[in-house]
C-alpha positions as CSV (number, residue, x, y, z in Angstrom):
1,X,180.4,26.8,-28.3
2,X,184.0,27.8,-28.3
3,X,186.5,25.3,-28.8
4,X,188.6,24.1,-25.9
5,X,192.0,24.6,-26.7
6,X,194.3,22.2,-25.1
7,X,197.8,23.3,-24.4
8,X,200.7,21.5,-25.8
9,X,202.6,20.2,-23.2
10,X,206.0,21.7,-22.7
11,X,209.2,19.9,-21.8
12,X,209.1,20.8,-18.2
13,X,205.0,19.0,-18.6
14,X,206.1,16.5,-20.4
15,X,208.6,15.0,-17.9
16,X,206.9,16.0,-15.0
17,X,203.4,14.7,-15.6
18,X,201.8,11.3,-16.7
19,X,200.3,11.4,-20.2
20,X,196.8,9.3,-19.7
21,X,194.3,9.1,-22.7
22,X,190.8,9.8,-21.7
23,X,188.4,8.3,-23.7
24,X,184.3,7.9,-23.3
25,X,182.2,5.3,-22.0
26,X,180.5,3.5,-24.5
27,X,177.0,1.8,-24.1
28,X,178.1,-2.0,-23.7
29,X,180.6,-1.2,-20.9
30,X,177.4,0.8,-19.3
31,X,175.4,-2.1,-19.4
32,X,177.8,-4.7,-18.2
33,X,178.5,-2.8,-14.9
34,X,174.3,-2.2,-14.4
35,X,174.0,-6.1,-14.9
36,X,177.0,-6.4,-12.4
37,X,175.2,-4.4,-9.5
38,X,171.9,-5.5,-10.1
39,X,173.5,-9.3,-9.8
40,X,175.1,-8.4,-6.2
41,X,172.1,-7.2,-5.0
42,X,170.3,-9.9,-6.4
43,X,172.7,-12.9,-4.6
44,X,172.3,-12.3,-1.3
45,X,168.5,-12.8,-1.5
46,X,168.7,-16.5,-3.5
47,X,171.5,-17.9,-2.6
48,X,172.1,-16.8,1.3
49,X,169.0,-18.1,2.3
50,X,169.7,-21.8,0.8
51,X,172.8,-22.2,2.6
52,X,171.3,-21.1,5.9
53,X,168.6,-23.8,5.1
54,X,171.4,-26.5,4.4
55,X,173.5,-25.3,7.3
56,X,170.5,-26.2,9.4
57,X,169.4,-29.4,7.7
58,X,173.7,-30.8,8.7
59,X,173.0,-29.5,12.3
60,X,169.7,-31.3,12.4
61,X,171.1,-34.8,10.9
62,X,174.2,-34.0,13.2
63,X,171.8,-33.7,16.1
64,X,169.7,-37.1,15.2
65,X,173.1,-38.9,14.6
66,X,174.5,-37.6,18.1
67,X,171.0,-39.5,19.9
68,X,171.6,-42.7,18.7
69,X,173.4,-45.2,20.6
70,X,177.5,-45.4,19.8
71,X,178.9,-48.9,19.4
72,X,182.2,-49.9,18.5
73,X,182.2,-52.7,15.8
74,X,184.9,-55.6,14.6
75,X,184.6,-58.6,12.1
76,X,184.7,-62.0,13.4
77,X,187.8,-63.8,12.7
78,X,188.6,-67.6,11.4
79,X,189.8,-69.9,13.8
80,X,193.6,-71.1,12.9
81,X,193.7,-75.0,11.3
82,X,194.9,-76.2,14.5
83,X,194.2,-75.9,17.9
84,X,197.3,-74.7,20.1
85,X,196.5,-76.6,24.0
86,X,199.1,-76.1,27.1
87,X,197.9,-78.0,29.3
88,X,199.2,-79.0,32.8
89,X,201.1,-82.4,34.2
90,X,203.3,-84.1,36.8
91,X,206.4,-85.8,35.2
92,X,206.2,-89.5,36.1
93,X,208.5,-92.2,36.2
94,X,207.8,-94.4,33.2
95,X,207.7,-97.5,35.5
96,X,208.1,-96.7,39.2
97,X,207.2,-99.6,42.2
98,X,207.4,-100.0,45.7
99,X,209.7,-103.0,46.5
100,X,208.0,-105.1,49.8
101,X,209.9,-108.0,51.6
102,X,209.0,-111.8,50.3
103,X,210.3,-113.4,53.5
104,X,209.6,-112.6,57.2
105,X,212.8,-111.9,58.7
106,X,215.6,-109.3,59.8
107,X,217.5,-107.2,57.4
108,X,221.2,-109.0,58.0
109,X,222.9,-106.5,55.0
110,X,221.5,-103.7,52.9
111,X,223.7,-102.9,49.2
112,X,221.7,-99.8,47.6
113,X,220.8,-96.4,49.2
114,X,218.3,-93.5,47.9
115,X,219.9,-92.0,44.8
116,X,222.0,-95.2,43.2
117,X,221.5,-96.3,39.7
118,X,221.0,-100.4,39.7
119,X,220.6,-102.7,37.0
120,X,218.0,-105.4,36.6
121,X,218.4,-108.0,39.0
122,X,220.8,-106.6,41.1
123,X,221.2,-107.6,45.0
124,X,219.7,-104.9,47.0
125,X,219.5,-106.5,50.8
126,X,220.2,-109.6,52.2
127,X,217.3,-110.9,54.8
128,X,218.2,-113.3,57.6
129,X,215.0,-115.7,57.7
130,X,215.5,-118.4,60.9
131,X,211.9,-119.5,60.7
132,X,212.2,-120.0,56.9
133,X,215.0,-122.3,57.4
134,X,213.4,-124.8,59.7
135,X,210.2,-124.3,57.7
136,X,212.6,-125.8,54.5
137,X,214.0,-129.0,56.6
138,X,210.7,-129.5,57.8
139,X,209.4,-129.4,54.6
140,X,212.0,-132.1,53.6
141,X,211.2,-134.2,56.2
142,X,208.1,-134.2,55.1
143,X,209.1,-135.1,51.3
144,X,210.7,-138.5,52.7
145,X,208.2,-139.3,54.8
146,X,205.5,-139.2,51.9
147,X,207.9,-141.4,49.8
148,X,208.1,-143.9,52.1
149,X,204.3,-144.5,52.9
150,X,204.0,-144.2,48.8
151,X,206.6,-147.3,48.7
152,X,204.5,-148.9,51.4
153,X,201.4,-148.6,49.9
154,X,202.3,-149.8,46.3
155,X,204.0,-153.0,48.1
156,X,199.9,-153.2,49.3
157,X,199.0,-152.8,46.1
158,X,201.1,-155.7,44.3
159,X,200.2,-158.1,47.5
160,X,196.3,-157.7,46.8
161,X,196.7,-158.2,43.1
162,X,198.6,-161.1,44.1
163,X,195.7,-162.4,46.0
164,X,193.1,-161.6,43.3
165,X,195.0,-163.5,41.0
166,X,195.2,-166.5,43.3
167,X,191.6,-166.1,43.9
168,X,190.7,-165.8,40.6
169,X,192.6,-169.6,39.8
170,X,190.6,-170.9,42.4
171,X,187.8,-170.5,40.9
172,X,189.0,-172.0,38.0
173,X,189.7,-174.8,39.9
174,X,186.5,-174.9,41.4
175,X,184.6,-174.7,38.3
176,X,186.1,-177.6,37.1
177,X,185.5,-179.9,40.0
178,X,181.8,-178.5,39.4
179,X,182.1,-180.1,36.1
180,X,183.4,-183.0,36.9
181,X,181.0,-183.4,39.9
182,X,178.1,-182.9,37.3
183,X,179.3,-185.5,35.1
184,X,179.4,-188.2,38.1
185,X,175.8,-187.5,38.8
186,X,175.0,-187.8,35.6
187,X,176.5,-191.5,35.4
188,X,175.1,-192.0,38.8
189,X,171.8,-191.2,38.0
190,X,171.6,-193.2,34.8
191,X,173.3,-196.1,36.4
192,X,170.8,-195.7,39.0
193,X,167.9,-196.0,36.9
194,X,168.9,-199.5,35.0
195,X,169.6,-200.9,38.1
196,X,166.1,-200.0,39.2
197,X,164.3,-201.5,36.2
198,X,166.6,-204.4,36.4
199,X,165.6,-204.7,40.0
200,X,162.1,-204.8,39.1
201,X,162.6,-207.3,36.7
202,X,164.4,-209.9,38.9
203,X,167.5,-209.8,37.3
204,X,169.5,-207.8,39.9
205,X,169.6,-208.1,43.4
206,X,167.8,-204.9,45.2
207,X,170.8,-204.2,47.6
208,X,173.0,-203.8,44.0
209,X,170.3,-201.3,43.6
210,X,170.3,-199.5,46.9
211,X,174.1,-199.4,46.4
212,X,173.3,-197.8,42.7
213,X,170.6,-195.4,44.4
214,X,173.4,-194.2,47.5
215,X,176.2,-193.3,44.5
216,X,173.7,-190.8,42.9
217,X,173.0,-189.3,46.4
218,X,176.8,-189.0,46.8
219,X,177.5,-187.6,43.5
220,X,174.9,-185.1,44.1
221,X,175.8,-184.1,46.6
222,X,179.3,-183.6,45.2
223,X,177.7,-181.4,42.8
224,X,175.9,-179.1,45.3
225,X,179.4,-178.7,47.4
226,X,181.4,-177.9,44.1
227,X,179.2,-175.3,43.4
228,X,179.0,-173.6,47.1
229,X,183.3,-173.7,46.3
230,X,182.8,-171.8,42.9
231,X,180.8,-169.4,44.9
232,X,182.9,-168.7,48.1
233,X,185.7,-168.8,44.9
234,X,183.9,-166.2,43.0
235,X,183.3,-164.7,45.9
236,X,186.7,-164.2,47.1
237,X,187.6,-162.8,43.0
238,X,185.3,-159.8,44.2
239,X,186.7,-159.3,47.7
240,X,190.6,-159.6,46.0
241,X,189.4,-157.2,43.2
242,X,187.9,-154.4,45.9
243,X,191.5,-154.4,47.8
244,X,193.5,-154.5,44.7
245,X,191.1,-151.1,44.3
246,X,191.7,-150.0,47.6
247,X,195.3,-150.3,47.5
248,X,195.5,-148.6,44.5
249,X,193.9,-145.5,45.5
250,X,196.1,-145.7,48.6
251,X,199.3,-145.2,46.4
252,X,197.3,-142.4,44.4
253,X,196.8,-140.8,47.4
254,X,200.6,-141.3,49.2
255,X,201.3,-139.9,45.4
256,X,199.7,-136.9,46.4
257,X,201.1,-136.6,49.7
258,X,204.2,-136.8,48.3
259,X,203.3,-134.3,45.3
260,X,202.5,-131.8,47.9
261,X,205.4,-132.3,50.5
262,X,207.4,-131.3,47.3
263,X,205.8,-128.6,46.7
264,X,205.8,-127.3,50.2
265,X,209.6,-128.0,50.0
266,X,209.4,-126.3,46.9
267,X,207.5,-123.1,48.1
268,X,210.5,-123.1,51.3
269,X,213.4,-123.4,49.2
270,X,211.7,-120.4,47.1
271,X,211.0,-118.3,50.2
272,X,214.6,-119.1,51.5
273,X,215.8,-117.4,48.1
274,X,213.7,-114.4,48.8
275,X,216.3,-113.5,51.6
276,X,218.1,-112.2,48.6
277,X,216.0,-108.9,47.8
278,X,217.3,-108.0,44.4
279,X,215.9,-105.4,41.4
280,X,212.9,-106.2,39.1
281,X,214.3,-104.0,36.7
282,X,217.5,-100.8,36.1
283,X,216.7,-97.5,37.5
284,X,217.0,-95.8,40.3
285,X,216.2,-96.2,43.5
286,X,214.2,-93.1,44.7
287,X,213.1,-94.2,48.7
288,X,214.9,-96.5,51.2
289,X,213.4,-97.6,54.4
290,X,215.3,-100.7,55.2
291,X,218.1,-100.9,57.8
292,X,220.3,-103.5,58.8
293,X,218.8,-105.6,62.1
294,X,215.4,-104.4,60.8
295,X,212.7,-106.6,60.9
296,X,210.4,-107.0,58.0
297,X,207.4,-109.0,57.3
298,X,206.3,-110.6,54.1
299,X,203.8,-108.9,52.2
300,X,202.1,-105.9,50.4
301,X,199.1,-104.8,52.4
302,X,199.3,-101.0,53.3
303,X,200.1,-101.8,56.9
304,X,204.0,-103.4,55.2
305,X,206.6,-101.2,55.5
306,X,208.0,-100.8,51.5
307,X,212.3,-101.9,51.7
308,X,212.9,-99.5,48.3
309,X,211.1,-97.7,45.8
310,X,212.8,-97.7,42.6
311,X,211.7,-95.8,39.1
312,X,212.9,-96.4,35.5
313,X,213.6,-92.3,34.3
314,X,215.3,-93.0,31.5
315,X,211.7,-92.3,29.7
316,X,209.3,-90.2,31.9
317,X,205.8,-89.8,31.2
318,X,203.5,-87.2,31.8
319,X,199.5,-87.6,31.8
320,X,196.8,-84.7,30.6
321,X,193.0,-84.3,30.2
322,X,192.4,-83.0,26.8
323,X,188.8,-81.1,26.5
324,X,185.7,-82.9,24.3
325,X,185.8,-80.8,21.6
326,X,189.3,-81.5,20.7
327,X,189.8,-85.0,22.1
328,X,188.8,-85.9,18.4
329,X,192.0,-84.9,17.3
330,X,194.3,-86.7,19.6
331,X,196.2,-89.6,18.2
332,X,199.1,-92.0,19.3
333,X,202.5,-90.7,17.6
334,X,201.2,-87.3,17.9
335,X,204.1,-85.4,18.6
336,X,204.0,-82.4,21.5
337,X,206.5,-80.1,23.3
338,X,207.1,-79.7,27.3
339,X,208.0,-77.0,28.6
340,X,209.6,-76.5,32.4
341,X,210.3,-72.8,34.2
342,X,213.2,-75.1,35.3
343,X,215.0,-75.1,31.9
344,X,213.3,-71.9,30.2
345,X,215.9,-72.1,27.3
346,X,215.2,-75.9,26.6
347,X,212.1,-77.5,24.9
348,X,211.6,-81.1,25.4
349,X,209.8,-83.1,22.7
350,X,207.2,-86.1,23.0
351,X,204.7,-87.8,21.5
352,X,201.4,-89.0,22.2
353,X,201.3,-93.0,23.4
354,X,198.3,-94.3,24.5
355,X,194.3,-92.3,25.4
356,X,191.9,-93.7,27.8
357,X,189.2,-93.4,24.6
358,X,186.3,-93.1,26.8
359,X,185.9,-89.6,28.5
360,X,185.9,-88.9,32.0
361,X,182.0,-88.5,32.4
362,X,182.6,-85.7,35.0
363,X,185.1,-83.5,33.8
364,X,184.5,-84.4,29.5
365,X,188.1,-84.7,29.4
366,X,190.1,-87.1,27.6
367,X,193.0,-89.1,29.4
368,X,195.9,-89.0,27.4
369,X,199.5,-90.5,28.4
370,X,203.0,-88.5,27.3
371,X,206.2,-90.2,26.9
372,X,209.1,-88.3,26.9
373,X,212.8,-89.5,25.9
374,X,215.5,-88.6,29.0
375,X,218.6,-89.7,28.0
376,X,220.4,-87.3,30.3
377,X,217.7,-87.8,33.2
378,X,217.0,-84.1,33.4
379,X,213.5,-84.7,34.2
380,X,212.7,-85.7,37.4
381,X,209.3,-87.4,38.7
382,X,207.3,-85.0,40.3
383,X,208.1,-81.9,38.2
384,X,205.5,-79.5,36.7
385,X,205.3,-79.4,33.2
386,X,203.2,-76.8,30.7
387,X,202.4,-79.5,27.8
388,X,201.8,-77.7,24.6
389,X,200.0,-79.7,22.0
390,X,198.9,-79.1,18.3
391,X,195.6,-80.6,17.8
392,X,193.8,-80.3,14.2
393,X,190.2,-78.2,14.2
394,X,187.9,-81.3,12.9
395,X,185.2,-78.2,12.4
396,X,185.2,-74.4,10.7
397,X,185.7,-72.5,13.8
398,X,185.7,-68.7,14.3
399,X,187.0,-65.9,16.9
400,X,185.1,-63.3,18.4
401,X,186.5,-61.0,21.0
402,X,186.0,-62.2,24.7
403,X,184.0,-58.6,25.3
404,X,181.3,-59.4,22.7
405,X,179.8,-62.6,24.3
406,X,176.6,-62.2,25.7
407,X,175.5,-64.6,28.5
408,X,172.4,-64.8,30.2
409,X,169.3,-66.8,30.8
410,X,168.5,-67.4,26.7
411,X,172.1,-69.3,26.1
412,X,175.3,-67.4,25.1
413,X,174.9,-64.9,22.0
414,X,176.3,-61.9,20.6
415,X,175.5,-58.9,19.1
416,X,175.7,-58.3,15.0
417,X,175.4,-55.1,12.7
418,X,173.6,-55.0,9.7
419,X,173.8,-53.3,6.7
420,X,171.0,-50.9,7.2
421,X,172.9,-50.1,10.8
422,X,170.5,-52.0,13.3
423,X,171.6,-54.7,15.8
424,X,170.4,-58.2,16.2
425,X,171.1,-60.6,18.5
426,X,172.2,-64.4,17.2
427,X,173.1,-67.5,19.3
428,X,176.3,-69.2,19.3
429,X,177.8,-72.3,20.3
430,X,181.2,-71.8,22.0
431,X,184.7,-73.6,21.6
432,X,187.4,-73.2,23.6
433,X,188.2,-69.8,26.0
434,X,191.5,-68.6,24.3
435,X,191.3,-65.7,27.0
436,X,191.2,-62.4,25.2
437,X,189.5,-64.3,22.4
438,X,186.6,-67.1,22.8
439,X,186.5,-70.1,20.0
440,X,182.8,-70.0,18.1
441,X,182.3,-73.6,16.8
442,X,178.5,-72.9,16.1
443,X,176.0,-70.1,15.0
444,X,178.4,-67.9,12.5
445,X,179.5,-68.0,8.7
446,X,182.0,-65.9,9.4
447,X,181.1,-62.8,7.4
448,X,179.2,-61.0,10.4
449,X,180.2,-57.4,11.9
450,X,180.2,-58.0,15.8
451,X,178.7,-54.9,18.7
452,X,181.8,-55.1,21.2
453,X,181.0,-53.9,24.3
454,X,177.5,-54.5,23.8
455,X,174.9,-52.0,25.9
456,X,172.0,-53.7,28.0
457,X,169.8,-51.0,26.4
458,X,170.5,-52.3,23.3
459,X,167.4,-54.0,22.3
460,X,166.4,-56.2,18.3
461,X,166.4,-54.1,15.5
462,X,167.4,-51.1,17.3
463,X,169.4,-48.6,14.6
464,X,173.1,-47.4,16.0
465,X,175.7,-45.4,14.9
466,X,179.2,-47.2,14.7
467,X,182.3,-46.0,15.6
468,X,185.9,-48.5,14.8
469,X,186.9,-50.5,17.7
470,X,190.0,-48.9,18.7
């Protein structure tokens, strides 16, 4: 074979043309690139098929997790310490009372109109009461009267226990001409029997005996009339003794009369003094319905016409109905804030000062009175006021959204996610309906996942696929 010459490259080559050294394939660089094309071929075989396969398996799982039911999801909340209430009320007059007329009569002057501060016992109206008047000089009268009839009847009573005690030495006296009368018959009797025996005897005459015989009828008969006087004396003891009574029980009873004339003069004078109507206490006086020439009755039945109403507002008071489930947390001192559109700037303070204790059986609510300090008589009785009261949870108490509550015939429930994605349903005992929230009081721990906006045809145990609530 003839050698290839190669020419030599000239200048005008030289910088005209690139210089590039050829050189030979060797055998590793062969194999390398054979290895390189079989492995392109080879790739899409293996490799392609497997990602078709997985592309596949992602569109089925995609499909399966598209059927199942969507819910959106939220954790249950702790209830706050305490309990925030507003409740509504009517500002009251701390002491507010209808004044009525005491006397019958005509209004002669009237001192106060609607809207005038008065103190305690101040003079309102004056009353003109005719019929009172008399009724007092009557009554008077009356008084006298009573005194005299008791001097009367005392002066009876010292002239019959005069008489019992005259009667009662009479019948000393009498006894003791009974004793003296015995005594004679006693001499008589023995004189009479010597005589007698003498007489028989011979030694005495038997007229001297007769005469003997006629002393002892005499002296008996002394006897028997001394002792018909101590009778008809003791008799006349009993009769003085029952008037002396009798007497007595007259004066107790003109003392009575006289007792009572007083007091009727008493109950006059007092009735006279109600012509004066004055103030039972300072405050203001909020209705007038008294005129001068009026005429008023006595009294406080319905059918009376009230003279004033007057209310102490220098503390108002204000009365709400606290729930059951938080009545346990109301206490006297407790302090609270009132609010009033009124004064939307201003917050009046409170506190708590007395509870009915026992519940209102209809409504479970809890009576509860609010005083309120009103220095500068802002409030006014009759004003609405929003009450806003702090009350302390006595229980662990959660929140749920209002949308997750369940009610129906079973009780009220809701809706909770698992871990393995499946609903179950779980009853509750409810608190207090805070609007957008609702107060759970029983039936959580606090940890549970909540279904809001639960699905009827969500049914126990079903499996879901969760979305946040938004």
């Amino acid at each position: 074979m003839a050698e290839q010459t190669i020419p030599k490259p000239t200048r005008e080559t030289s910088s005209s043309l690139p210089v590039r050294d050829v050189r030979k394939p060797t055998g590793f660089a062969r194999l390398i690139g054979i290895s390189g094309v079989i492995m392109s071929l080879a790739l899409p075989i293996g490799v392609i098929p497997r990602i078709i396969q997985g592309q596949e398996l992602g569109e089925s799982h995609k499909q399966i997790v598209e059927q199942l039911p969507r819910v959106s999801v939220t954790r249950v909340r702790p209830a706050p310490a305490t309990t925030q209430l507003s409740l509504p009320g009517t500002i009251e007059a701390i002491v507010d009372t209808d004044i009525f007329a005491r006397s019958s009569g005509y209004v002669q002057e009237r001192f106060a109109d609607i809207g005038d501060r008065v103190a305690a016992g101040q003079l309102l109206a004056k009353l003109q009461t005719p019929e009172v008047d008399a009724s007092e000089q009557e009554a008077q009268a009356q008084v006298l009267t009573a005194v005299a009839a008791k001097a009367q009847s005392e002066a009876d009573r010292d002239r019959a226990r005069a008489d019992l005690s005259s009667a009662i030495a009479q019948v000393s006296q009498a006894r003791a001409s009974l004793i003296e009368a015995e005594s004679d018959q006693k001499f008589a009797l023995s004189t009479y029997q010597r005589w007698k025996s003498l007489g028989s005897e011979g030694a005495v005459s038997w007229q001297d005996v007769d005469e003997k015989e006629n002393r002892y009828k005499t002296t008996t008969a002394a006897r028997q009339a001394a002792l018909e006087k101590v009778a008809a004396a003791e008799s006349n003891v009993v009769a003085a003794r029952a008037k002396v009574k009798a007497e007595s029980a007259t004066v107790d009873l003109s003392a009575a009369n006289v007792l009572a004339s007083k007091a009727r003069a008493t109950k006059s004078s007092t009735e006279r003094s109600f012509q004066n109507v004055t103030s039972p206490f300072a405050g203001i006086i909020t209705e007038r319905n008294a005129d001068t020439g009026m005429l008023v009755t006595s009294g406080s039945e319905n059918s009376k016409t009230t003279l004033f109403k007057i209310a102490r507002v220098d503390t108002v008071k204000v009365y709400i109905d606290v729930p059951q489930y938080v009545s346990a947390g109301i206490k006297n001192g407790q302090p609270v804030k009132v609010n009033l559109k009124e004064f939307p700037n201003r917050e009046f303070t409170g506190a708590v000062a007395r509870t009915s204790v026992a519940l209102d059986p209809a409504s479970r609510t809890l009576r509860t009175e609010i005083h309120i300090a009103n220095k500068d008589l802002m409030l006014a009785p009759g004003m609405y006021a929003d009450v806003n009261i702090s009350v302390p949870t006595t229980a662990q108490a959660y929140l749920i959204p209002a949308n997750s509550l369940i009610s129906s015939s079973d009780g009220q429930r809701v809706l909770t996610l698992a871990a393995d994605n499946t609903v179950h349903f779980k009853k509750i005992q409810l608190g207090h309906d805070l609007g957008t929230d609702i107060e759970v009081v029983g039936g959580l721990n606090g940890s549970e996942s909540l279904v809001v906006n639960p699905q009827d045809t969500l049914a126990e145990g079903v499996k879901v696929a969760t979305e946040p609530k938004k």
